[in-house]
C-alpha positions in Angstrom: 215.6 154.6 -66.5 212.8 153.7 -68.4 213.6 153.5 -72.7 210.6 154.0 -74.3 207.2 155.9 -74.7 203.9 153.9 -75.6 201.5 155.2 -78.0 198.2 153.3 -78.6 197.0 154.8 -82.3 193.4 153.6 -82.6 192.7 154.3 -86.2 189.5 154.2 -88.1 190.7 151.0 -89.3 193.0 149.7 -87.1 194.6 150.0 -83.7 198.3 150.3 -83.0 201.1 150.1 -80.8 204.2 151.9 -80.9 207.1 152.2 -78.9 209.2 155.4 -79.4 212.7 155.7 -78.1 214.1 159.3 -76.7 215.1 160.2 -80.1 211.7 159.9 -81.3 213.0 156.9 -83.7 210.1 154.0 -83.6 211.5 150.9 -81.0 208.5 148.4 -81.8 205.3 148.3 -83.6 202.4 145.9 -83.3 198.7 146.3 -85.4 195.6 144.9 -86.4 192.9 146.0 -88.3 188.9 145.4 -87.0 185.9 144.9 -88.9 183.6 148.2 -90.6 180.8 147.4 -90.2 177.7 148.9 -92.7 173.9 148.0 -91.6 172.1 150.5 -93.9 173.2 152.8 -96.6 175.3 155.5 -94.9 175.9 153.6 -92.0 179.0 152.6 -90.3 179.8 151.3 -87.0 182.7 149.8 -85.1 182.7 146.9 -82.2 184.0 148.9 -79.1 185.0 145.8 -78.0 186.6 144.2 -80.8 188.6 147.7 -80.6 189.5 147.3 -76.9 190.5 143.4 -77.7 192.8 144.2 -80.2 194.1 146.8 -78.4 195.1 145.3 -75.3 196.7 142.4 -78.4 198.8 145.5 -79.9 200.1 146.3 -77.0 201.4 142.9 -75.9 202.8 142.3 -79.4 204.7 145.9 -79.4 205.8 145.0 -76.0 207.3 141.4 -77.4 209.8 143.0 -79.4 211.2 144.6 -76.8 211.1 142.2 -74.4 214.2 141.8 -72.0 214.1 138.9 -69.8 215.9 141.7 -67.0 212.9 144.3 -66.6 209.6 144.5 -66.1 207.6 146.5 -68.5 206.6 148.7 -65.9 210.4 149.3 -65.9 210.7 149.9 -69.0 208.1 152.2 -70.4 207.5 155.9 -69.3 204.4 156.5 -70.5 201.2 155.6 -72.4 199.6 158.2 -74.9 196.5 158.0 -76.8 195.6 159.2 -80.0 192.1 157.8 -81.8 189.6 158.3 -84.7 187.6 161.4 -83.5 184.2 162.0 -83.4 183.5 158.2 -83.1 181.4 157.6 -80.6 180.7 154.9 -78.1 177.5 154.8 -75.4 178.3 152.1 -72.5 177.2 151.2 -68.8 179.2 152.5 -66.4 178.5 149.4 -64.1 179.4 146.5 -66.8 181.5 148.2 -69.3 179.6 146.7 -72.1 178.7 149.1 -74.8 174.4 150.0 -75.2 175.1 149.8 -79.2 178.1 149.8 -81.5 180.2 152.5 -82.2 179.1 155.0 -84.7 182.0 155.8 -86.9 182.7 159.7 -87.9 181.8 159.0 -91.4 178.2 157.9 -90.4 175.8 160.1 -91.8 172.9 159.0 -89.9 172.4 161.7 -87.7 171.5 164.1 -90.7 168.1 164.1 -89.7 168.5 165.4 -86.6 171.2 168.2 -87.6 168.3 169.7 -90.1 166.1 170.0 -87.3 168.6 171.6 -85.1 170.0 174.0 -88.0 165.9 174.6 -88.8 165.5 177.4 -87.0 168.8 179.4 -86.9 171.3 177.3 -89.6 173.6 175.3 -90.0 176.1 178.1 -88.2 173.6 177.3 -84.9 176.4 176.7 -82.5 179.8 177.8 -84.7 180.6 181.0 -82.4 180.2 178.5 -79.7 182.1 175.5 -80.6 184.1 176.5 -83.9 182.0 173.7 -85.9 178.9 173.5 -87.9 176.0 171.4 -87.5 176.4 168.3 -89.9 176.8 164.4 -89.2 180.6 164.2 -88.5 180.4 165.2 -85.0 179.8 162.9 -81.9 176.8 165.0 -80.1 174.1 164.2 -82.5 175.3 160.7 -82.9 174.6 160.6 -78.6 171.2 161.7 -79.5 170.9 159.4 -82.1 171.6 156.0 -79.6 169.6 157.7 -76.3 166.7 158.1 -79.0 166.7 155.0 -80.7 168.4 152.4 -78.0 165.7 151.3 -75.8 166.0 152.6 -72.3 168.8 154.8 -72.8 167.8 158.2 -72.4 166.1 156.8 -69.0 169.6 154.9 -68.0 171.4 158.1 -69.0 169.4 160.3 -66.9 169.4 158.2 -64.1 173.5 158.4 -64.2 173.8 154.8 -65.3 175.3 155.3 -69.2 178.8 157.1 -70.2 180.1 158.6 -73.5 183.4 158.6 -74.8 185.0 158.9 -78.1 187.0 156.2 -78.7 190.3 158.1 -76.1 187.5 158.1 -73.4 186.9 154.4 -74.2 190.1 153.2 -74.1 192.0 155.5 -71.1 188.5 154.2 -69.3 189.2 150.4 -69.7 193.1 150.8 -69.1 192.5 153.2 -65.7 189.5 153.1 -65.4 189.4 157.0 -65.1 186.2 158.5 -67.2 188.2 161.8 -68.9 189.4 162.9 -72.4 191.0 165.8 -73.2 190.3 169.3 -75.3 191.0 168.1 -78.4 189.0 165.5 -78.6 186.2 167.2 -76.9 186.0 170.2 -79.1 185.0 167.8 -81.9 181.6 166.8 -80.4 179.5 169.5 -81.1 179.2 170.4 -76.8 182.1 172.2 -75.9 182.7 175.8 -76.1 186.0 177.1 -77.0 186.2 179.9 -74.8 185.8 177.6 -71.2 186.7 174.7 -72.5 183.8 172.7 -70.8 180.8 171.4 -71.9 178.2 174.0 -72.6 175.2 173.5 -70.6 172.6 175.0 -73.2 173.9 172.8 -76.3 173.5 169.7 -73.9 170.1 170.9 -73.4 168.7 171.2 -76.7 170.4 167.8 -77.7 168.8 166.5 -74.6 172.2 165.2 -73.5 172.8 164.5 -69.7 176.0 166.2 -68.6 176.7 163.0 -66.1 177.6 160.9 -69.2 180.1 163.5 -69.7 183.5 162.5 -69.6 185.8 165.3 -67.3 187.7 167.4 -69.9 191.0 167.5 -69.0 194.6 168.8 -71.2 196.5 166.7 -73.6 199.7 166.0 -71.6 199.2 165.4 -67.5 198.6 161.9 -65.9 195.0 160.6 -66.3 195.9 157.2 -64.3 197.8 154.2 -64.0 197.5 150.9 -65.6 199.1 147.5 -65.0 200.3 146.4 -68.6 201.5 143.3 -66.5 197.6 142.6 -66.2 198.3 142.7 -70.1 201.6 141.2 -71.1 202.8 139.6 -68.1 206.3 139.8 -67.0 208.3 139.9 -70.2 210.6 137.0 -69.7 208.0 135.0 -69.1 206.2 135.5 -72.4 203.4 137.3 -73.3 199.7 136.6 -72.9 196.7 138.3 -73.8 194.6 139.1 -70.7 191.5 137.2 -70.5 188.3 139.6 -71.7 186.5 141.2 -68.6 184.4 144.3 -68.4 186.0 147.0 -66.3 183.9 149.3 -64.1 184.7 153.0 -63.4 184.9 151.7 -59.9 188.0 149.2 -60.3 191.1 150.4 -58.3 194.3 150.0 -60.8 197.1 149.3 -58.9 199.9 152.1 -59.3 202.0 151.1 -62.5 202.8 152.9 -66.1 200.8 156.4 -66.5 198.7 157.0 -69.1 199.6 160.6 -69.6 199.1 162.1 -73.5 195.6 162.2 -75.2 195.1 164.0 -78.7 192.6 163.3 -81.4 194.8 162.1 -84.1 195.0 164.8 -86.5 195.9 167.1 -83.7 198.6 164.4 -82.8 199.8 164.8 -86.0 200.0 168.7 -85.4 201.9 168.0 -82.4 203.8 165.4 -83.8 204.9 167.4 -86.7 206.0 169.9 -84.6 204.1 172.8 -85.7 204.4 174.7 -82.9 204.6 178.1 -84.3 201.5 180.0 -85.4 201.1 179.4 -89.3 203.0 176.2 -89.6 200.6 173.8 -90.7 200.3 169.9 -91.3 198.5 167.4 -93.8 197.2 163.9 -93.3 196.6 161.2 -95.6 195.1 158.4 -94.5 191.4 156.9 -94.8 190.1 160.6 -95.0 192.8 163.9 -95.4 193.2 166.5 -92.6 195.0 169.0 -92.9 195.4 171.8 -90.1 197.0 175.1 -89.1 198.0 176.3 -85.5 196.8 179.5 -85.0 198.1 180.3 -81.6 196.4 181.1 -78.3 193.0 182.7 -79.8 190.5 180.9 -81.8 190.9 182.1 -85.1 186.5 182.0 -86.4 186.2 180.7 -90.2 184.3 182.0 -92.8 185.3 180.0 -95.5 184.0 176.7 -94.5 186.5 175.6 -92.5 186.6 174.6 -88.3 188.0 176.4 -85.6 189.3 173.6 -83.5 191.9 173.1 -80.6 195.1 172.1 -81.7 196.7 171.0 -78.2 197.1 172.3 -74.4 200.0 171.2 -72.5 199.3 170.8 -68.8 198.8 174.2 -67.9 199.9 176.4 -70.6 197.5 178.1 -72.4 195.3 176.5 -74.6 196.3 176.4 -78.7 194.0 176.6 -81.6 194.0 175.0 -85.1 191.8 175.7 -88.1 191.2 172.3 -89.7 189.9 171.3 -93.2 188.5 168.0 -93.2 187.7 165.5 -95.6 186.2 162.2 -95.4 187.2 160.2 -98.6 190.9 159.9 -99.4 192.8 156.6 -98.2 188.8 155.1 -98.4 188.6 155.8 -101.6 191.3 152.9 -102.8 190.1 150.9 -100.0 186.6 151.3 -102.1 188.8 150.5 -105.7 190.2 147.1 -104.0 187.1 145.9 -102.3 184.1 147.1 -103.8 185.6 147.1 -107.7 187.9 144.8 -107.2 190.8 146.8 -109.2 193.7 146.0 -107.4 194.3 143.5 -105.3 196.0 145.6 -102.3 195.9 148.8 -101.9 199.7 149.8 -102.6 198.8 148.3 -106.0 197.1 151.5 -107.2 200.0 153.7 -107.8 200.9 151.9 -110.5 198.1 151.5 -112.1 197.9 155.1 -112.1 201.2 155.3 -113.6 199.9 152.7 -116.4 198.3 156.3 -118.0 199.8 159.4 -118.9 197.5 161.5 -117.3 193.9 161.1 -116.1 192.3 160.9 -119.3 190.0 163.4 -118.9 188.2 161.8 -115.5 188.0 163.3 -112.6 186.7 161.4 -109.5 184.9 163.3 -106.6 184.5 160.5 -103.8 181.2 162.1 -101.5 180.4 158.5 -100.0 180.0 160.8 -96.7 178.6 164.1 -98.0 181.7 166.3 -98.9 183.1 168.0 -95.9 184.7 170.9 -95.6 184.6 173.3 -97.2 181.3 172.5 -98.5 180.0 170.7 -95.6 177.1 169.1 -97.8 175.6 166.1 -96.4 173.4 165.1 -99.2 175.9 165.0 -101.8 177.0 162.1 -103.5 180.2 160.3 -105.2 180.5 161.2 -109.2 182.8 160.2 -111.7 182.5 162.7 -114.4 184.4 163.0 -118.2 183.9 159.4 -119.0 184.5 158.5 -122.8 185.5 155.1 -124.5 188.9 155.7 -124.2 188.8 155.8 -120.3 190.6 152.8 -118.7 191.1 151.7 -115.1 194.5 153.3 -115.4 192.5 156.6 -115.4 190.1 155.6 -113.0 193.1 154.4 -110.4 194.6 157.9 -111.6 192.0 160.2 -110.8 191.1 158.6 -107.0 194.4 159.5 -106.6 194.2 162.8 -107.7 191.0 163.2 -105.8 193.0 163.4 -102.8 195.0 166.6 -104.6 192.3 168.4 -105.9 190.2 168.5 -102.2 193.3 169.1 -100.6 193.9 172.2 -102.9 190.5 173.7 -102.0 191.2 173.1 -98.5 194.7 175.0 -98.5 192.6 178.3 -101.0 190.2 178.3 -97.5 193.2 177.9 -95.0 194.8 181.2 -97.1 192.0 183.3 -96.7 190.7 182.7 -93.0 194.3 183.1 -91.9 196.1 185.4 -94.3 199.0 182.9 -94.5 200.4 182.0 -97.6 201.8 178.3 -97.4 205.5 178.0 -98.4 205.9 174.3 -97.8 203.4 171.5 -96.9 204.3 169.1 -94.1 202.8 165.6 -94.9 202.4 162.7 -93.1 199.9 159.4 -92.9 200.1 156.1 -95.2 199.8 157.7 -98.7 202.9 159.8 -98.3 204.9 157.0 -100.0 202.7 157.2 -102.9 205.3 159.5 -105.3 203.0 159.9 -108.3 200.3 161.5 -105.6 203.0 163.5 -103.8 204.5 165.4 -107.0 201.2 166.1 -108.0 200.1 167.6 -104.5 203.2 170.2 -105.0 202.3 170.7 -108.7 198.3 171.4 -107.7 199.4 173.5 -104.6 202.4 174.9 -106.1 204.4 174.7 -102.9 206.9 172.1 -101.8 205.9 168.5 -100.2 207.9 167.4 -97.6 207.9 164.0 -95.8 209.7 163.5 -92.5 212.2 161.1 -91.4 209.3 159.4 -89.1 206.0 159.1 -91.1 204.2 158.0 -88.2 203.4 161.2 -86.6 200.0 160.9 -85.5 201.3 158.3 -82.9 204.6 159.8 -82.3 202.2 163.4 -81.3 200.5 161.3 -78.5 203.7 159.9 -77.3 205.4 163.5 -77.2 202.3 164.2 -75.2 202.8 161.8 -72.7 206.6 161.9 -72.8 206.3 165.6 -71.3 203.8 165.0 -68.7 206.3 162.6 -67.2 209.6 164.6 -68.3 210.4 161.6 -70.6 211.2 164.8 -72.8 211.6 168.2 -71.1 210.8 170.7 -73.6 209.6 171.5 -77.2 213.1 172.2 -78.6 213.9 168.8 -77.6 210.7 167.7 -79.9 211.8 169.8 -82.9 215.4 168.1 -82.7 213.8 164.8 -83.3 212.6 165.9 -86.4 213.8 165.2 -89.7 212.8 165.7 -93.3 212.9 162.1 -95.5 211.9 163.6 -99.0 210.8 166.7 -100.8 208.9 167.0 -103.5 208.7 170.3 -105.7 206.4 171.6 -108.0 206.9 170.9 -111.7 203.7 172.2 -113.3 203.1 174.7 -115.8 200.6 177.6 -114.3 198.1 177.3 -116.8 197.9 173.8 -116.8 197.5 173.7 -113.1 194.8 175.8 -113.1 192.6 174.0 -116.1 192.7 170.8 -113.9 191.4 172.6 -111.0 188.5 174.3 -113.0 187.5 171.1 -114.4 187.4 170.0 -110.5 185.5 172.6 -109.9 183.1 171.7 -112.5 183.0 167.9 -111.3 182.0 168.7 -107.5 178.9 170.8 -108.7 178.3 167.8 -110.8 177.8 166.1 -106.9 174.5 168.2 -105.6 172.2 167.2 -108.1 172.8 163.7 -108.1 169.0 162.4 -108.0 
């Protein structure tokens, strides 16, 4: 009987492997981080196959620590699931496997160009009652446009059925099955599904001028996509493990029958699933290079007026399809990344909590971190970072203090939206991602939201969502009570500030995003 469930968690930063066991507990772990990559201001682009390198290198070193000299990893592992940085998008040719251009990365703002000449004649709302988004840069349909416009040849190679897209699920199921596919969640983030079919929308593609052949087949989050050969990978785990030698797939190649790749999710819906919010109104939060929190809202798309997407949260096989409404934002784990390596401030990024606790409070700064526009629920692409309240008496105590708090305060006015498209009232916040274990952040989350913050046992939930995924396709796990045994709370954190005082901070928050329209 096989042990373990793979996930491969292809981050905006790095790529992972992880092995869970049955109780959902993690077996093995194995990442590395790739390069960001910035060519013009607003720019930022990944190398596909840096990503595909490295992940083929996680997976081995997962597999490592497992190794038993007895089994073959084919033996040993149930199934593969995918969960990736959405809305990053990848162009390649379908007979080489060698990308036409570099990934563009969901923060790229690039595209905003051609999303004001789309939203020109009917707004920004153009294609909401369709898809459940807005027009603006974060999504992966304009960035298509953007490479078949500016990539010589490509429209012409993409007409003529030589080009595929993916986001970066597509890319990697493609080169481990070699099966072109992704699945609903991922696809309802570029801009050319509709919600209602769940396919791609034919007029959408038309008016992007995007060929439905480069199309990927849309497909649910938890069935068998295809097979892979990790052997190709790892080898035969006694006798060590190897990295397999680069070489381009092609959509062609016949993969001989071995582990199924069987769960696909966009990572923030893996962390839905993987949270086990399975129950319309229990909700999730994110922290990691950007925050994400969303909501399952059952079987019916639930449309937002308060700035906020209408999403799919998951579809199992053949159930019925469920919906999430998401807010996003784009700067929040970035934001100390941007303290260590642009300022220089701390020398790792675990160094900034206490140097925010080096300062009572924040001083009087509050840091509003639009590197990418502000997303929801603004969803303004020409705003711009601001620090506002500086005096002489600032530090960088208070500066380390408010990018943390930044996180809190766009968090808060994501949760105000959440309340009023769904007529939920929170009563507890399930967190997950890498700034969880950052306590001062966490008590001041439940002070702003004035609701409890609770951790769970296993933090890594965006990959442990992909493996459930892919555990029940292949009755690895049989049903979603089994899921919700698995979980576990770690810590709670509960709210400790005064009303009044809660409510100041936020109107001087207020005051401070304003502050990031009128930047020129």
């Amino acid at each position: 009987m096989p042990r373990y469930v793979a996930a491969i968690d292809q981050g905006t930063t790095s790529t992972r492997c992880i092995l869970f066991d049955h109780g959902g507990n993690i077996a093995a772990a194995h990442q590395k981080e790739h390069q960001q990559i910035y060519p013009k201001p607003g720019w930022v682009e990944h190398d596909p196959l840096e990503i595909w390198r490295n992940t083929q290198e996680v997976i081995s070193g997962a597999i490592a620590k497992i190794a038993n000299p007895q089994l073959s990893i084919t033996q040993d592992i149930a199934a593969i699931g995918i969960t990736n940085q959405r809305e990053t998008t990848v162009v390649w040719e379908k007979a080489t496997g060698r990308p036409v251009y570099n990934a563009i990365v969901w923060q790229d703002t690039r595209t905003d160009a051609i999303c004001s000449e789309l939203a020109a004649e009917r707004g920004q709302d153009r294609f909401r009652a369709k898809t459940g988004l807005p027009l603006a840069t974060y999504f992966s349909g304009p960035k298509i446009k953007w490479i078949l416009d500016n990539v010589p040849g490509a429209r012409q190679r993409a007409e003529r059925g030589e080009l595929l897209f993916g986001n970066m699920d597509t890319w990697i199921i493609w080169n481990l099955t070699g099966q072109h596919v992704t699945d609903v969640t991922n696809a309802s983030r570029t801009l050319l599904m509709d919600l209602a079919t769940l396919d791609w929308d034919d007029e959408i593609l038309a008016l992007m001028g995007i060929p439905c052949a480069m199309l990927p087949e849309i497909k649910s989050s938890s069935e068998i996509y295809g097979y892979t050969s990790l052997d190709e990978i790892g080898g035969r785990v006694g006798g060590g493990v190897s990295i397999r030698e680069e070489r381009y797939s092609t959509a062609a190649v016949s993969r001989p029958q071995g582990i199924p790749v069987a769960g696909d999710l966009g990572d923030q819906q893996a962390a839905l699933f993987g949270q086990t919010c399975y129950a319309p109104g229990e909700a999730k939060n994110t922290y990691g290079t950007g925050c994400f929190m969303l909501m399952n809202t059952g079987e019916t798309p639930v449309p937002s007026k308060f700035g906020l997407l209408t999403t799919l949260g998951y579809k199992i096989g053949d159930r019925p399809a469920v919906y999430a409404l998401e807010g996003s934002i784009a700067v929040t784990g970035a934001l100390v990344q941007w303290l260590r390596d642009n300022l220089g401030m701390i020398e790792k990024s675990s160094d900034v909590e206490a140097l925010a606790q080096s300062v009572d409070d924040n001083g009087g700064v509050y840091f509003v971190p639009a590197f990418s526009g502000l997303f929801a629920p603004y969803w303004r692409s020409d705003a711009r970072g601001v620090i506002a309240g500086l005096t002489r008496y600032v530090n960088k105590g208070h500066i380390a203090r408010a990018a943390l708090e930044a996180t809190a305060f766009q968090t808060r006015e994501v949760l105000d939206a959440m309340e009023k498209d769904s007529g939920v009232s929170l009563t507890a916040l399930k967190v997950d991602g890498g700034m969880v274990f950052d306590e001062l952040l966490m008590q001041f989350q439940a002070d702003l939201l004035d609701v409890p913050v609770i951790r769970p046992k296993v933090a890594e939930t965006t990959a442990l969502g992909a493996a459930y995924a892919a555990g029940l396709a292949v009755g690895f796990w049989q049903s979603f009570d089994e899921l919700r045994a698995n979980w576990g709370r770690d810590k709670q954190w509960q709210p400790q500030m005064d009303a009044a005082q809660r409510e100041a901070q936020y109107a001087n928050w207020k005051k401070a995003v304003t502050r990031t329209f009128d930047w020129i």
